[in-house]
N, C-alpha and C positions, 0 to 999 in steps of 0.2 A: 504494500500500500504506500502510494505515495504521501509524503508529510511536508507539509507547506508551513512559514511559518510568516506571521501579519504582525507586526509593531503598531501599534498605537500613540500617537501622538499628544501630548497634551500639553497645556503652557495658556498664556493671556492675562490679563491685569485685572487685579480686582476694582469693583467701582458700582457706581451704579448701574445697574443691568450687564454689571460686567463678570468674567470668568474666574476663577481660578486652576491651576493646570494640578498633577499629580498629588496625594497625598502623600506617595511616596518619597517624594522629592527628588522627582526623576519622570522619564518615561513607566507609562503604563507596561506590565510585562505582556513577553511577547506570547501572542493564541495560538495555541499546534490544531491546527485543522484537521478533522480526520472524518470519519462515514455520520452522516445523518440516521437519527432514529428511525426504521422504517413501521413507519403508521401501520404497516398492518400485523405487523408484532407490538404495537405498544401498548405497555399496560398503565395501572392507575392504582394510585394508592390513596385511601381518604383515610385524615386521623381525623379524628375527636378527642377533645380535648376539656374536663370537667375536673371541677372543684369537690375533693371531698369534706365534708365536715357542718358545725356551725359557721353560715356565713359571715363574715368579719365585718363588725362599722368602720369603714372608711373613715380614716382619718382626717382632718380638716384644715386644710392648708389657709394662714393667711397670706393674702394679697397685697396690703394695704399699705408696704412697705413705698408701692410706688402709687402717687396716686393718679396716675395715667392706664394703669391696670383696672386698677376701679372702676375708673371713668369706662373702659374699652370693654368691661365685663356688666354694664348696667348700672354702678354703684354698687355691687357686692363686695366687698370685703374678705370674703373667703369662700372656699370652694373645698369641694370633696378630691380625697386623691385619686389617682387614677391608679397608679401603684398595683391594686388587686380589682378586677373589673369583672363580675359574676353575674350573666343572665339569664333568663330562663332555665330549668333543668340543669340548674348548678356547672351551666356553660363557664368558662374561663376563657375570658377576649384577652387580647395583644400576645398571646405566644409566640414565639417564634417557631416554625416547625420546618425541618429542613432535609433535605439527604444528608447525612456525614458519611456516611460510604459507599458506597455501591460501583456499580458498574460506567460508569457516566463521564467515566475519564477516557472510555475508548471512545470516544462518542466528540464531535463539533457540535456546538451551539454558540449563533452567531448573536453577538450582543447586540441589545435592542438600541436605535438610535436615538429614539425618546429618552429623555431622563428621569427618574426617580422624583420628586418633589418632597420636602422636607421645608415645612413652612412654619413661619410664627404669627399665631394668629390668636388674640386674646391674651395675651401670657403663656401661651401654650405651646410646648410641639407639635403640630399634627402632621402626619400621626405619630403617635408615641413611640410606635415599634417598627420598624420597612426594612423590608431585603433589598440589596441591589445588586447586580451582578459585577464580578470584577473585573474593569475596566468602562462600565458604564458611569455616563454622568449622575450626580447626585445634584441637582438643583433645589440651594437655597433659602428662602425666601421670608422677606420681614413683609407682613400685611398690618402691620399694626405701623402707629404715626409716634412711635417712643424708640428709641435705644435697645436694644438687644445686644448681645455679642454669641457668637457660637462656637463653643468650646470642645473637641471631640478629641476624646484621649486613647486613639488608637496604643495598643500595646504591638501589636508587629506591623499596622501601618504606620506614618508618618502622623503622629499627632500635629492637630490644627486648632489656631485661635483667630477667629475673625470677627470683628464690629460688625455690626449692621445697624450705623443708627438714622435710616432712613427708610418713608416707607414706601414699599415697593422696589426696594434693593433687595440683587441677587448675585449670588457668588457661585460658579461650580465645583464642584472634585469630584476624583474619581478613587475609588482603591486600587492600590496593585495589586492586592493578594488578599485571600482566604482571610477572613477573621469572624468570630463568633464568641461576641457582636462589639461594636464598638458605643462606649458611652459618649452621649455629649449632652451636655449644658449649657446654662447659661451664665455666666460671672455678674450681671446684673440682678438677676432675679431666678435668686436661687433654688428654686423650688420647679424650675422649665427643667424636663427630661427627657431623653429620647436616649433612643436605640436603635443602631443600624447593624442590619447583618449582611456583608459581604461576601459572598456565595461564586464559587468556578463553574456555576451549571444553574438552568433556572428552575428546579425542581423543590422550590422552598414557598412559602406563604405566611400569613400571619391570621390568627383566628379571631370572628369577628364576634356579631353579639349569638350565632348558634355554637361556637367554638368549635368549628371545622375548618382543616386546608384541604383541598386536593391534588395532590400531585399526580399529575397528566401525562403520557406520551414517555413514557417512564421505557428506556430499553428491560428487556426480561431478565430477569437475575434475583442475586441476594441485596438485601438492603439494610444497612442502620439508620434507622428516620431518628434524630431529636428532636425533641418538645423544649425548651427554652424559654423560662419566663422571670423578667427582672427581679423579684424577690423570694420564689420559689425553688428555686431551682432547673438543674436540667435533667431528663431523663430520655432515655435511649431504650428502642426495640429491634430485634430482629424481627425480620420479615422476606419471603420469599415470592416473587410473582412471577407466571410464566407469561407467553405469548397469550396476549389481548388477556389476560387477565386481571379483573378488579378484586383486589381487598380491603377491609378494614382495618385498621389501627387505632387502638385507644389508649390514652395517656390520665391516670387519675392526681393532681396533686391535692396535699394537705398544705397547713401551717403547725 
């Protein structure tokens, strides 16, 4: 089999509506190209993912440090954390859920040109948790009319600190490499969190308010799926799927 190998470029000046180039502090790494999944072997894997126990009261974060938050939030004062988020049928939203092993390195998957979105709106991250692929763009963005800065302390990528104190300023990056997951913040207003998971293959999601991901178009093999959640922890399944076949996986956490 032939192996082909594509550099990615990155670089540009931060600013308003402007770019920022690698996280790494370099070129993005280079993509080895190799056979496409063939659809008519691909299988699918769907977790669910649920809360066991008494549900927890949310803790209660104040706001009111800044009063531009206030203002951007109605005049509340404080808000519930988002931290542990439980819906219906003791569902469990923002997990991260992802392949960690499987077969999928024999495999090309060409990065999507659209970018990821990672916005500050209200005081907030939204959303809290997002995967993106490595070497795809991360876009961003302050929708609020206050100061922000965005702080993300990669551990094997290139940790980044960026202002944003205008609104409808946007910045890019991208990862170089595999990491799960990277925090960031905000050094103004302590209490903004997020989480990015940087994944070599698109086969990851984040569960919503039913607490299910699907992973789609899965080549046939063995797999280790993680479950991933900022205060819980992570936990890990074995699972086997053949040609065109769907299974289920479930993930139970406590506190």
């Amino acid at each position: 089999m032939a192996v082909f190998v594509v550099s990615l470029a990155c670089g540009g000046s931060g600013g308003v509506g402007g770019t920022v180039g690698c996280s790494a502090g370099g070129p993005a790494p280079d993509m080895v190209t190799g056979p496409a999944v063939d659809p008519a072997t691909a299988a699918a894997i769907t977790a669910s993912v649920k809360f066991e126990g008494p549900v927890p009261a949310p803790a209660m974060i104040r706001i009111d440090g800044d009063p531009k938050c206030v203002a951007e939030n109605g005049g509340v004062s404080q808000r519930a954390s988002e931290s542990i988020v439980i819906g219906n049928g003791q569902s469990l939203q923002n997990v991260f859920v992802y392949v960690k092993d499987g077969p999928t390195a024999n495999y090309a998957f060409p990065i999507p040109a659209e970018p990821v979105v990672l916005d500050q709106q209200k005081c907030r991250y939204s959303p809290r948790v997002l995967g993106v692929r490595v070497g795809q763009r991360v876009s961003i963005r302050n929708s609020d009319p206050l100061l922000h800065n965005v702080r993300a302390d990669g551990k094997i990528n290139q940790p980044f600190n960026m202002s944003t104190p205008l609104q409808g300023m946007s910045f890019d990056r991208t990862f170089a490499t595999r990491e799960v997951m990277v925090p960031v913040r905000c050094d103004v207003h302590n209490w903004m969190s997020a989480w990015i998971g940087a994944i070599d293959h698109p086969f990851f999601g984040v569960t919503g308010a039913d607490g299910r991901v699907a992973l789609t178009g899965l080549p046939p093999g063995d797999y280790s799926i993680e479950a991933w959640h900022e205060e819980l922890g992570a936990k890990t399944q074995q699972i086997t799927v053949g040609p065109k076949e769907s299974k289920d996986v479930s993930f139970t956490f406590s506190r």
